[in-house]
C-alpha positions in Angstrom: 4.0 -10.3 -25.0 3.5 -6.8 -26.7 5.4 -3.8 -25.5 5.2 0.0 -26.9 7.0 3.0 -25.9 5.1 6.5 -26.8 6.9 8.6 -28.3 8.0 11.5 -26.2 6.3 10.1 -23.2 7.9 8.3 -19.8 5.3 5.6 -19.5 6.4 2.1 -20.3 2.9 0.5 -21.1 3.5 -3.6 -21.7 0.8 -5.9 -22.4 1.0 -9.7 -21.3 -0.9 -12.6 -21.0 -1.6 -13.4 -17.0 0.1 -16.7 -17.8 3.2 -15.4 -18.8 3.2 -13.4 -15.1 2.7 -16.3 -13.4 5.2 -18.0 -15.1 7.5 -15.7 -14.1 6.1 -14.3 -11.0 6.5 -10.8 -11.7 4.0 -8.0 -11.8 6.3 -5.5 -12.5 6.4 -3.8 -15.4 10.0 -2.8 -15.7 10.5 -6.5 -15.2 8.9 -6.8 -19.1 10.7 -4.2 -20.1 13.7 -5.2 -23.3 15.0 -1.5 -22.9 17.8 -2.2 -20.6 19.2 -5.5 -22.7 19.2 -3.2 -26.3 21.1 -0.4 -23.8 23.8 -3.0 -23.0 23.9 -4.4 -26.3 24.8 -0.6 -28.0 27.2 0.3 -25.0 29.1 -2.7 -26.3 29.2 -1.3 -29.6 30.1 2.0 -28.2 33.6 -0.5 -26.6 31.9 1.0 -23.4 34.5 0.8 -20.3 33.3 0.5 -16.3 33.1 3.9 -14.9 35.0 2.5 -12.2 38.1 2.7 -14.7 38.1 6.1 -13.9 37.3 6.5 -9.9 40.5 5.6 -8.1 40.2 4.1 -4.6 42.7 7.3 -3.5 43.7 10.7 -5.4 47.2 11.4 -4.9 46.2 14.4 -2.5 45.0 11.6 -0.2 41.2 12.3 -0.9 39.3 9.0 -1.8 37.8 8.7 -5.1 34.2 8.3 -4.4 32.2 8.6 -0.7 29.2 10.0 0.8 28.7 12.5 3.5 28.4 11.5 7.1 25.8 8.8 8.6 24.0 9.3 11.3 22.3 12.3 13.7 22.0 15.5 11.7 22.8 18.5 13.8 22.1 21.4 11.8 23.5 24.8 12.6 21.7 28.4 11.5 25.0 30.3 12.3 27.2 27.5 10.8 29.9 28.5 8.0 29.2 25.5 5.6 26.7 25.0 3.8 24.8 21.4 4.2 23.3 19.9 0.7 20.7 17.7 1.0 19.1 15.6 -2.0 16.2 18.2 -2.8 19.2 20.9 -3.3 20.3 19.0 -6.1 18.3 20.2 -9.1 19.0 19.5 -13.2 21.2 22.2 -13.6 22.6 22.5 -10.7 22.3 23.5 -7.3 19.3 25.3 -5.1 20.0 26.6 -2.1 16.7 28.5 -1.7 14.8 25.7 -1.1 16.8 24.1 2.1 19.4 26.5 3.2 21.0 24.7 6.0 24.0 24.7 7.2 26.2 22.9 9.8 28.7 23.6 11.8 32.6 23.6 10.5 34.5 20.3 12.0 31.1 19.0 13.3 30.0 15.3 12.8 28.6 16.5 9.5 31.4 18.3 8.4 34.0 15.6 7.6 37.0 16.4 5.6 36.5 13.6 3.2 33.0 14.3 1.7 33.8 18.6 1.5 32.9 19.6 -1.8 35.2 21.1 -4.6 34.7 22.6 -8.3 34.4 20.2 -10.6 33.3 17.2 -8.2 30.4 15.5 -9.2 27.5 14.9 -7.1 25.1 11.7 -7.4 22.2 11.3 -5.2 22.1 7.4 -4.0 18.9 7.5 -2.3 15.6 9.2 -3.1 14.6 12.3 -1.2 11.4 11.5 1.4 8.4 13.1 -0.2 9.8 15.1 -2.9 10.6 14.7 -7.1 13.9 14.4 -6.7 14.9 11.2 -7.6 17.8 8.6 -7.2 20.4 8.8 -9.6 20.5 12.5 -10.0 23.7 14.2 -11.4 25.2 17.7 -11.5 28.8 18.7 -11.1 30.4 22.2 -9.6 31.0 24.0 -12.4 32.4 26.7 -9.8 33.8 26.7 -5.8 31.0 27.4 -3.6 33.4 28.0 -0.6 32.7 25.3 2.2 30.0 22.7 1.5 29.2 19.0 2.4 27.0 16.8 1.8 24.6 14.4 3.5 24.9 10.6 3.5 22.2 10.0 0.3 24.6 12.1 -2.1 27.9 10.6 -3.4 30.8 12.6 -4.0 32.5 11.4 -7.4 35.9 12.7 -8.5 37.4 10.7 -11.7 41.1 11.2 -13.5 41.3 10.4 -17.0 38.3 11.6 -18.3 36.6 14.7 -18.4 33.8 15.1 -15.3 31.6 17.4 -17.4 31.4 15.0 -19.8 30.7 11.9 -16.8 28.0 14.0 -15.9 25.9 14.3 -18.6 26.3 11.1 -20.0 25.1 9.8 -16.6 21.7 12.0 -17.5 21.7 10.6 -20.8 19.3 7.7 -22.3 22.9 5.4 -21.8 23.5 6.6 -18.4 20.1 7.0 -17.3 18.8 3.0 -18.4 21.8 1.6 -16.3 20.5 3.4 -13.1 17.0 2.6 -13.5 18.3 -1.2 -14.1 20.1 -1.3 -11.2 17.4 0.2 -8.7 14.4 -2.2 -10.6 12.4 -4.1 -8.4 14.4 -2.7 -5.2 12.5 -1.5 -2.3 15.1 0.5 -0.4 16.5 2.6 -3.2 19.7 2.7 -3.2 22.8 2.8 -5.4 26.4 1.1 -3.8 29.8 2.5 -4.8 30.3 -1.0 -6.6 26.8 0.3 -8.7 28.5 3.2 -9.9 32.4 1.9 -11.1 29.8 -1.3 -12.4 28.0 1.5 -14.8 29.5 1.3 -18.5 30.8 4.8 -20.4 32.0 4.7 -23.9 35.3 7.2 -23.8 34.8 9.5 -26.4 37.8 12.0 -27.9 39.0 14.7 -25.3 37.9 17.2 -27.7 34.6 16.1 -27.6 34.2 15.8 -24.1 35.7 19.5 -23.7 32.8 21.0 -25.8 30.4 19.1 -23.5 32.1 20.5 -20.9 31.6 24.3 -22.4 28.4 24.1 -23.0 27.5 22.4 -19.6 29.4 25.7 -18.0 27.1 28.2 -20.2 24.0 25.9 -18.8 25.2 26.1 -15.4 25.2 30.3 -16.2 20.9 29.8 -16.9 20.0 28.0 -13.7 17.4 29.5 -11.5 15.0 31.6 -13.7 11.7 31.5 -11.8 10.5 34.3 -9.7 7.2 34.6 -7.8 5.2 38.3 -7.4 3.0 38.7 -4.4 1.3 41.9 -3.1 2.0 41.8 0.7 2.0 38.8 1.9 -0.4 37.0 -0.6 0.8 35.3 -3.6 -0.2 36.0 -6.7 1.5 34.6 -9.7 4.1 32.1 -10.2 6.4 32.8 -13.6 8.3 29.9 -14.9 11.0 31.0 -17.2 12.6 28.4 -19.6 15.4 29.2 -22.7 13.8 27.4 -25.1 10.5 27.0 -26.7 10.8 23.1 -26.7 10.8 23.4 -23.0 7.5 25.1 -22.5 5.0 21.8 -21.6 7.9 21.0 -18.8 8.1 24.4 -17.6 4.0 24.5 -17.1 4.3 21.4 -15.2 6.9 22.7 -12.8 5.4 25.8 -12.0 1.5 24.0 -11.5 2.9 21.8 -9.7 4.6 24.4 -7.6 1.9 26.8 -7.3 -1.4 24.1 -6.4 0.1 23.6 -2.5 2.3 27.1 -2.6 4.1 27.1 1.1 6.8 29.5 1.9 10.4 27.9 1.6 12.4 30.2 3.9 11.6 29.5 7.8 9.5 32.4 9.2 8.4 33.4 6.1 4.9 36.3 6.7 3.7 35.0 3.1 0.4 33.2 2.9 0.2 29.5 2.5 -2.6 28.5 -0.6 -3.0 28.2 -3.9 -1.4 30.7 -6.2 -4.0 32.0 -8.4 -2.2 32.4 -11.5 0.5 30.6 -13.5 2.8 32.0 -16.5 5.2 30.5 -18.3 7.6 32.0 -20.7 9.8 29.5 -22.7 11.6 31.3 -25.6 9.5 32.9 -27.8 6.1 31.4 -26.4 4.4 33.0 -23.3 0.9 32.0 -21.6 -1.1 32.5 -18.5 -3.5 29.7 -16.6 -5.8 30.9 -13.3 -6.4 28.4 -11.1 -10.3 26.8 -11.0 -11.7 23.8 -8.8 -12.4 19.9 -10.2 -14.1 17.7 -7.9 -11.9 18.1 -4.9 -8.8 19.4 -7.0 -6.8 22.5 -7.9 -6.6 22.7 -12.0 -4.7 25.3 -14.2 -7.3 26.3 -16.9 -5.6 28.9 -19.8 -6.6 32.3 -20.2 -8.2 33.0 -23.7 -9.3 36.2 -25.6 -11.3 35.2 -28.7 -9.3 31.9 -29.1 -5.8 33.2 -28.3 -3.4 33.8 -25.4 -4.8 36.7 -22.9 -3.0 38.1 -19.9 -4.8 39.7 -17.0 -3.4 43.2 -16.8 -2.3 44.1 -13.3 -4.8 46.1 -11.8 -7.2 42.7 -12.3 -4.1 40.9 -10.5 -4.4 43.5 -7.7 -8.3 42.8 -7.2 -7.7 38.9 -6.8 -5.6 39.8 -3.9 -7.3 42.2 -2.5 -10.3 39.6 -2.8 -7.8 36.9 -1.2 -7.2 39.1 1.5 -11.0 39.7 2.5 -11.9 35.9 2.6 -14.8 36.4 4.4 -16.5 38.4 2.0 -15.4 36.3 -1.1 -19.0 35.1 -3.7 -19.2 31.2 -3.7 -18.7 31.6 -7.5 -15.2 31.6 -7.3 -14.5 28.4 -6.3 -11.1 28.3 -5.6 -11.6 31.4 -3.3 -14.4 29.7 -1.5 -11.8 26.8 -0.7 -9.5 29.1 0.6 -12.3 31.0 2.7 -13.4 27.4 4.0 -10.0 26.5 5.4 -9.7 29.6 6.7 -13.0 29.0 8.9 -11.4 25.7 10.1 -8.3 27.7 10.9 -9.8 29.8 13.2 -12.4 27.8 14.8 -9.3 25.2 15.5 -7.0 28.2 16.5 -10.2 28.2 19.5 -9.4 24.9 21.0 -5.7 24.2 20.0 -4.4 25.5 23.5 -7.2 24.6 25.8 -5.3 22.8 28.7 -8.0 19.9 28.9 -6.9 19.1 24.7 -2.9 19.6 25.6 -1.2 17.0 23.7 -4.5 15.0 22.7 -4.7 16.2 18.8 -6.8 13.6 17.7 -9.4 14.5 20.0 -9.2 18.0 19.3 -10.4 17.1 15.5 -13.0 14.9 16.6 -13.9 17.8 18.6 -14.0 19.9 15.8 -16.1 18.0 13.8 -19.0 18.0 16.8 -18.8 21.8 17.0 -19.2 21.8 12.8 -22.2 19.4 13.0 -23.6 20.4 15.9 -23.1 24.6 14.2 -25.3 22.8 11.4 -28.3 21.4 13.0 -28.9 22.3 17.1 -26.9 25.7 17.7 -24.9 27.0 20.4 -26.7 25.2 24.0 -25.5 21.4 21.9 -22.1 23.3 21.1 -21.5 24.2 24.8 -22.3 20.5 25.8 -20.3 19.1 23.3 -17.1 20.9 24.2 -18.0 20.8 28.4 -17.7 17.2 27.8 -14.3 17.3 26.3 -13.3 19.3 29.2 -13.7 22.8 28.0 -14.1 25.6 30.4 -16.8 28.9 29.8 -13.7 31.2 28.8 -12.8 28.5 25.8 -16.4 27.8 24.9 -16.9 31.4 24.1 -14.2 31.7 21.6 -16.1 28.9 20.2 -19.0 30.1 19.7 -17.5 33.7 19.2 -15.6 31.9 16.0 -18.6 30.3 14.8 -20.4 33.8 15.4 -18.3 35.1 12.7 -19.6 32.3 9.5 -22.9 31.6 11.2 -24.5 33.6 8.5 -22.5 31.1 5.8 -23.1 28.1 7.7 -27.1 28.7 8.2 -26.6 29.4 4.2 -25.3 26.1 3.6 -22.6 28.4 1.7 -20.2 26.1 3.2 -20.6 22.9 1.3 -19.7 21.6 -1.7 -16.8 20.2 -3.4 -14.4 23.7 -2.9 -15.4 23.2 0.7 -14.9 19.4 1.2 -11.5 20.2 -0.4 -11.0 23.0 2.0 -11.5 20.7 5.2 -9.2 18.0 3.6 -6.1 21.1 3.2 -6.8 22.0 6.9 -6.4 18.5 7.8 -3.1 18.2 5.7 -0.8 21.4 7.0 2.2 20.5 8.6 2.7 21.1 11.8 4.2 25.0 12.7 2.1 26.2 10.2 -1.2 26.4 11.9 -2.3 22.7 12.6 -0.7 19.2 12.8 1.1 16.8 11.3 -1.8 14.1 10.9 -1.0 13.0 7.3 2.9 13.8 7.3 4.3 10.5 8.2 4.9 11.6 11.6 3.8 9.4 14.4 0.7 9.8 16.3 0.0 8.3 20.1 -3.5 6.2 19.8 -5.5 5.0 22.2 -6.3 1.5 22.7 -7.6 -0.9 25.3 -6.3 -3.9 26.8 -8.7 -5.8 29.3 -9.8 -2.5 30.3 -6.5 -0.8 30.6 -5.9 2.3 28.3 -2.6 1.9 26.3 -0.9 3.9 23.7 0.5 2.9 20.0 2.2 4.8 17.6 0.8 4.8 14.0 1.6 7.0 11.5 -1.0 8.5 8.8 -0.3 9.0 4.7 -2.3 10.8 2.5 -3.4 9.6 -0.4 -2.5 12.3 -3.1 -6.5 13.9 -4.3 -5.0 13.3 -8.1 -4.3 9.4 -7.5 -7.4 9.2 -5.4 -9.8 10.8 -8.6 -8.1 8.5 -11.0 -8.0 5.4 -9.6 -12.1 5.8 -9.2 -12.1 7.3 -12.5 -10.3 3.3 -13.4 -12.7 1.5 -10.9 -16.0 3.2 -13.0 -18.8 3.0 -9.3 -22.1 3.4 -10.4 -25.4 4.0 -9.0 -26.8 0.5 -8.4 -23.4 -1.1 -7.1 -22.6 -1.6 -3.7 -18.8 0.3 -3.0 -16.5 -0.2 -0.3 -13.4 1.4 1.2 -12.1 -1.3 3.8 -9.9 1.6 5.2 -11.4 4.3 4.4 -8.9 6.7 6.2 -10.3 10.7 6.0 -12.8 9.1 3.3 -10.9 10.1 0.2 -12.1 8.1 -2.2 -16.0 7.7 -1.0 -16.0 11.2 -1.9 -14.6 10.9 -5.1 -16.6 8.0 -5.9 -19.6 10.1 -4.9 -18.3 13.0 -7.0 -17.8 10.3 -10.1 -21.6 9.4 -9.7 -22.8 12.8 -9.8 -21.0 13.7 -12.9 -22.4 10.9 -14.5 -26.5 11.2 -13.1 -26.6 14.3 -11.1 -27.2 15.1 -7.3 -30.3 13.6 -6.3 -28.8 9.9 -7.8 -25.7 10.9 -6.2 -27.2 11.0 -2.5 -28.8 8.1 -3.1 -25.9 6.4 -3.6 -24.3 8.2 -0.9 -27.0 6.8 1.5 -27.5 3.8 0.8 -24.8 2.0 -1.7 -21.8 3.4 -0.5 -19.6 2.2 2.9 -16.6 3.1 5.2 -14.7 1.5 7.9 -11.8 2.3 9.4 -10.5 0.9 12.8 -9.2 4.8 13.6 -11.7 6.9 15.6 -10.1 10.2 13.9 -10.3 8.5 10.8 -13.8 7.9 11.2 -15.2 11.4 12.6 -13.3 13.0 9.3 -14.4 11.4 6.3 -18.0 11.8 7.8 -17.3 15.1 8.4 -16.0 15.2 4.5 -18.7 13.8 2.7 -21.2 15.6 5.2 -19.6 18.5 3.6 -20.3 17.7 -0.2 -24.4 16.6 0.5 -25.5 18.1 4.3 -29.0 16.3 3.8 -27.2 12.9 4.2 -25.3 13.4 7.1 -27.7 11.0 8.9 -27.9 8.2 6.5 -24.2 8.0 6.3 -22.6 4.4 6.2 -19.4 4.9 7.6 -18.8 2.7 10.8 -16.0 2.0 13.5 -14.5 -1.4 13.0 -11.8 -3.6 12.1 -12.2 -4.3 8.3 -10.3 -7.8 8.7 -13.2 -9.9 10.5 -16.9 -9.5 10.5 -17.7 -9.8 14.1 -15.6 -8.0 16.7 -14.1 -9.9 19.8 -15.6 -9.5 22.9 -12.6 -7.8 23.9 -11.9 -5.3 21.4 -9.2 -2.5 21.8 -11.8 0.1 20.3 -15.6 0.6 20.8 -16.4 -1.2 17.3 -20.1 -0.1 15.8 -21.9 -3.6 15.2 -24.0 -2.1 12.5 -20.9 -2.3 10.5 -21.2 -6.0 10.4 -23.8 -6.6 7.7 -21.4 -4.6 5.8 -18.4 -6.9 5.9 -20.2 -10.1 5.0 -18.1 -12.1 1.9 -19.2 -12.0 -1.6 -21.5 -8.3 -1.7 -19.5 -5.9 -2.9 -19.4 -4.8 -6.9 -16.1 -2.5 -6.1 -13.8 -2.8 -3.2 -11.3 0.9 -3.5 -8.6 2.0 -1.5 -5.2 2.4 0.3 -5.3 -0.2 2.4 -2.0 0.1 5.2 0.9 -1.3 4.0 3.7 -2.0 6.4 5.9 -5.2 6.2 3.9 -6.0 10.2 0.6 -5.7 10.8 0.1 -2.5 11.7 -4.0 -2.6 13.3 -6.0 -2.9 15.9 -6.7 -6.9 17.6 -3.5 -8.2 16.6 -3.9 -11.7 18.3 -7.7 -11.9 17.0 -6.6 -11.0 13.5 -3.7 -13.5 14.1 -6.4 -16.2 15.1 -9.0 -15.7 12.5 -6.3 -15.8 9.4 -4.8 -19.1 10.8 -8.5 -20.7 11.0 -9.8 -18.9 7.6 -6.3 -19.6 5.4 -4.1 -22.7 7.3 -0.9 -20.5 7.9 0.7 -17.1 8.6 4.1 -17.8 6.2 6.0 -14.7 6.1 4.4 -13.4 9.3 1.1 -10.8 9.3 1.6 -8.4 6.8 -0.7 -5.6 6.0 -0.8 -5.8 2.6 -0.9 -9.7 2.9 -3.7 -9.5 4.9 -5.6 -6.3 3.8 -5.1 -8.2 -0.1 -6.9 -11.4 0.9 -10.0 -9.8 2.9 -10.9 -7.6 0.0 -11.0 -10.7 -2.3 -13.2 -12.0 0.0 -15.7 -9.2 -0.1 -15.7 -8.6 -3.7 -18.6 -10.8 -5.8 -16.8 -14.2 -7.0 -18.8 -13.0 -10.3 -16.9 -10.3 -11.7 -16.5 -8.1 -8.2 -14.1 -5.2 -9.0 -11.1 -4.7 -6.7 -9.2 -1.3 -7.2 -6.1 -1.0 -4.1 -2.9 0.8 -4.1 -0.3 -1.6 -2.7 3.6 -1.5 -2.2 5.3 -2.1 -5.1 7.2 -4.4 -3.3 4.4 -6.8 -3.3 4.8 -6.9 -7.7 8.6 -8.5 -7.3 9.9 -9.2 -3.7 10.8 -13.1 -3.6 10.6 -13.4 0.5 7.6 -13.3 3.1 5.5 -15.6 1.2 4.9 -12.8 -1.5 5.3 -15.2 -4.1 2.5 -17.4 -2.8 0.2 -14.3 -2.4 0.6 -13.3 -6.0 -0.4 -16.8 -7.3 -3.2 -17.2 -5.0 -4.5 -13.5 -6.7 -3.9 -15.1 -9.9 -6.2 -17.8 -9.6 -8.7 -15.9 -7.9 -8.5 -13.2 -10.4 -8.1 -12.0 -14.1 -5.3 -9.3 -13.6 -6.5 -6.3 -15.7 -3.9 -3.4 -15.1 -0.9 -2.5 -12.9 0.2 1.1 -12.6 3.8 1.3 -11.0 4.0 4.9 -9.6 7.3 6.7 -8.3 7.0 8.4 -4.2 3.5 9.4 -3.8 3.1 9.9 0.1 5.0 12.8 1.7 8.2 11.7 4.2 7.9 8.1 3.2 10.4 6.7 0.6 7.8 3.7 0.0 7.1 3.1 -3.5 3.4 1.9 -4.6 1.4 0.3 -7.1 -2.3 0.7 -8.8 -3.6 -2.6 -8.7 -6.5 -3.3 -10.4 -8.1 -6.8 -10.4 -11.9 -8.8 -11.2 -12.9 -11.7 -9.5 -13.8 -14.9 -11.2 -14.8 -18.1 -10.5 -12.6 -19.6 -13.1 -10.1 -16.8 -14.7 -9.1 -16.9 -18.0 -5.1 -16.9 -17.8 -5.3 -15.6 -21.3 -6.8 -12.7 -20.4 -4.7 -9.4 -21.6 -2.6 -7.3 -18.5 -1.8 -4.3 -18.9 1.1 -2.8 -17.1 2.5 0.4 -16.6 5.3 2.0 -15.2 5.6 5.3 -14.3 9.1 6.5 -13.7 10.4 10.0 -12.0 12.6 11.4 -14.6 12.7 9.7 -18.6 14.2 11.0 -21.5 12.1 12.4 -24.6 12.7 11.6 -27.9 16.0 14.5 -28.4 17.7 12.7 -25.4 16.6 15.5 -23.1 15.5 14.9 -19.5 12.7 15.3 -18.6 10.4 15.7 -15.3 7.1 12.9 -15.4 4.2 14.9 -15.2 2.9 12.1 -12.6 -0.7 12.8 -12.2 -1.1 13.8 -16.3 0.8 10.6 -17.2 -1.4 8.3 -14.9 -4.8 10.0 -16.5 -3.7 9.2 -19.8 -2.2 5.2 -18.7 -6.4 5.2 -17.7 -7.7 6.7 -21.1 -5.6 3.8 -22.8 -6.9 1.6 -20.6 -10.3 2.7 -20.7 -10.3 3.3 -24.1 -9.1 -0.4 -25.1 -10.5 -3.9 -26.3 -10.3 -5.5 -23.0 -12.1 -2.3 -20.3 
């Protein structure tokens, strides 16, 4: 086994031998990972002492010595006089308000005496925030009364005698502190942290003179926090500025304030300013200043710098004032600038679904309103307004709604008939409109939140809840940039969702032999199934987008990915020309996000159930997704060096229960492992943690082959013990350089 940290980096990158995972049965990384035993080896040295040394069970005012704030229903009151924390309020140096000003009601359920808040109290998130950066394990304390505050159940109130909480705190951020939380939380897939955790966690006492002058210069940090502003003219946004003390902190600064500004969305509830991308970034970290403007890769938002003759420029503000005055007149914006033209293009689908989002005959159908959509884009394309009117008669719209349809698509005919709308800024237009939230102008398709689907059982109609995720663009464009499709090679996406990566894999093939090969392989190389009729009608709306010409030869189909042949009596109207697709053995690449709930969570359960006792002897551990989903896209990959490229729970690398185990050897001996990326929260309001997996069929694998895995954490410490935010997406392109770059790509 070889392991290397970089310096100054949070990736843990450990090479193995396959033999030595199966050994062990592990596919974590962290598992490899000697950090932790070194850490307890130098707390020793340090005569360390359990935290819990220093938590009484009781203070002598009777408050207790460590709790959490109350479980259960949430009731949330504007008018309320205490203000509610919740884990996304806790920042690194200390607490934002801004961001989730809630507040509750005083002697409420949520307001219980025990977990109110005091000065010098210090607060540890247990649990890591749904869909945000903040992590578990994150530490601040009071260095001042706030008045009345509490807390919710996923933050920990602390309170210690006998040793300074200043200095608690920030040895909990330390490298010391920091490798005994990320021990405990390994290879857990609810991330929590007990009480018993906590007192377990080993602190070396230092001299109370020492731990006072952490505590004074904590108190001068605490006087720093919150030095970011951002400058709009009306209700556009403009620039983000990212303010940081020192000069060391720059590269983190940049990160925060891109990743900020790429999805801007107003904080504050009834907010007038614009959702979109903020053209501009500028960070200012001691004595170094720079400015980036936003441009368009492939179908994502990058932050280029903005050079005069080699050195740092900054646009003076009249030029600031023009790119919101061109913001403001979408309609009228050149396609030249592309991240404009993305802007302009979800503003089209804006309106034209602003046209049909109330129609009575649509009420409470959303998926069907999309699919809608999609008809009146393609139909807008190629017959004009007599198929438009048919199309939306046969969804049940009346003459008043059809003519703000065609009064909407009135407005871009021009651009349409232009094919000015297409592209890659456009295709990455449709996918925003497809991602707001709901309140803000669409729905909540991709938010976690669950949708009613239709299904059919022996002819009766029936509804199931499913929920939809999103897999992040950056993720998406690097695990095909890992996977390497090409031209010739038949590529698959079992589950292909709103068609994600097929259009990054199309966009991959065109930067490597231009638009012409590209269709080609768009046409007639390239597949997608997905058992989800929305699912379906929007990634061939998408890659219709990038390449119009194609939009007849596409090859995305209707069906459940699990079986070849539908049942007679399927619960959706499956397209048999997807069946030549899903024969064994064809495929050179088989990409994706396949579902991964701990039950299956797709269409035909009892078929599914029947064909995986038939084609595999047994259902141990019940039908999984990612059990299931795992196995068929073995089965479609070429036994002669196929390539299979998924993103998987991580809880399929370690968990010892529902016949995991089993699953990973099988995998071993049907494949030579060649990298693992562990990744923190990916998908928005879903605490699941996931995995790059990255595998290549074989007849006979060589269990000497090299594995490369990495782990990707949410927070690390650099090189001067300072904490430090993972730049995810950054830190995953470069795990894929390495990878690329090395003796066994």
């Amino acid at each position: 086994m070889r392991m290397h940290d970089l310096p100054d980096s949070p990736r843990l990158q450990v090479q193995v031998q396959q033999f030595e995972m199966q050994k062990h049965n592990r596919w974590s990384p962290g598992y490899f990972d000697g950090r932790y035993r070194q850490n307890e080896r130098e707390l020793r040295k340090l005569q360390s002492v359990p935290l819990g040394n220093f938590i009484p069970e009781e203070l002598p005012d009777g408050s207790l010595g460590i709790t959490y704030g109350q479980v259960g229903a949430r009731k949330l009151s504007p008018h309320g006089s205490v203000r509610y924390l919740q884990v996304i309020n806790i920042r690194d140096t200390g607490i934002d308000f801004a961001i989730k000003p809630d507040r509750i009601a005083e002697g409420s359920h949520n307001d219980p005496a025990r977990s109110r808040v005091e000065s010098e109290d210090i607060l540890f998130t247990n649990n890591a925030f749904r869909g945000t950066e903040t992590l578990i394990g994150r530490c601040i304390v009071l260095a001042r009364d706030y008045g009345k505050l509490n807390i919710s159940q996923h933050i920990d109130r602390v309170r210690v005698t006998g040793i300074n909480p200043f200095y608690v705190c920030c040895f909990l951020k330390s490298r010391f502190g920091w490798l005994q939380v990320q021990r405990v939380m390994h290879g857990v897939d609810a991330m929590t942290i007990s009480f018993g955790r906590i007192r377990a966690m080993e602190i070396p006492p230092l001299p109370s003179s020492l731990q006072s002058e952490v505590e004074r210069q904590y108190r001068d940090m605490s006087k720093m926090h919150d030095r970011d502003y951002l400058i709009h003219q009306g209700d556009v946004p403009l620039v983000t500025i990212e303010g940081e003390p020192h000069a060391r902190q720059f590269d983190q600064g940049f990160k925060q304030a891109k990743n900020y500004s790429r999805n801007f969305k107003p904080r504050q509830q009834g907010c007038p300013m614009q959702e979109g991308t903020v053209p501009f970034v500028i960070t200012a970290a001691g004595n170094r200043a720079e400015m980036w403007r936003a441009v368009v890769r492939g179908l994502n938002i990058e932050y280029e710098p903005i050079r005069q003759s080699g050195a740092p420029a900054f646009l003076e503000w009249r030029e600031l004032l023009a790119e919101a005055g061109q913001a403001r007149r979408a309609k009228v914006i050149s396609p030249q600038q592309q991240v404009l033209v993305a802007d302009l293009a979800h503003q089209f689908f804006a309106d034209l679904f602003a046209s049909i989002d109330h129609v009575r005959a649509l009420r409470n159908k959303e998926d069907q309103k999309i699919i809608l959509f999609n008809d009146i884009i393609d139909h807008a394309r190629k017959d004009g307004e007599a198929s438009i009117g048919m199309a939306c008669r046969r969804t049940g719209l009346r003459a008043p709604a059809i003519r703000r349809v065609l009064r909407t698509i009135g407005w871009y005919r021009q651009k349409i008939e232009s094919q000015e709308l297409s592209g890659a800024a456009v295709a990455r237009g449709y996918r925003t409109f497809l991602l707001q939230p709901g309140g803000r102008g669409t729905h909540r398709f991709f938010t976690g939140e669950s949708q009613s689907r239709a299904y059919r059982i022996k002819g009766v109609v029936r509804y199931r809840n499913v929920a939809r995720y999103f897999t992040p663009t950056e993720i998406t464009q690097q695990m095909v940039r890992l996977a390497q499709p090409r031209a010739r090679e038949l590529v698959i996406d079992m589950t292909c969702g709103t068609g994600g990566f097929l259009a990054e894999s199309v966009a991959q093939v065109a930067e490597e032999d231009g638009d012409a090969t590209a269709q080609q392989f768009l046409a007639h190389h390239l597949v997608g199934i997905d058992d989800d009729p929305f699912c379906v009608s929007c990634a061939r709306e998408l890659l219709t987008f990038l390449y119009p010409h194609c939009a007849g030869h596409l090859q995305v189909f209707l069906h459940n990915a699990l079986y070849q042949r539908a049942p007679s009596q399927s619960e959706i109207d499956e397209d048999p020309r997807a069946e030549r697709h899903l024969r064994p053995g064809q495929y050179d690449l088989v990409i994706g996000n396949p579902p991964g709930n701990a039950v299956y969570s797709g269409t035909n359960r009892e078929e599914v159930a029947r064909q995986w006792e038939e084609r595999f002897g047994h259902l141990e551990g019940g039908l999984m997704d990612h059990n299931c989903f795992l196995r068929r896209a073995l089965e479609l990959a070429r036994p002669d060096g196929g390539r299979v490229c998924l993103l998987v729970p991580e809880g399929l690398l370690s968990r010892d229960n529902r016949a995991l185990p089993d699953l990973r050897s099988e995998v071993a001996s049907q494949c030579e492992i060649r990298l693992i990326v562990s990744l923190p929260r990916v998908f928005k309001d879903n605490n699941a943690r996931m995995a790059i997996l990255f595998l290549v069929r074989r007849p006979r694998p060589n269990s000497k082959c090299k594995v490369s895995l990495v782990e990707l954490p949410e927070k690390w410490r650099d090189s001067d013990d300072r904490e430090q935010t993972t730049d995810l997406f950054g830190e995953l392109e470069a795990a894929v350089s390495d990878y690329l770059g090395g003796p066994g790509a």
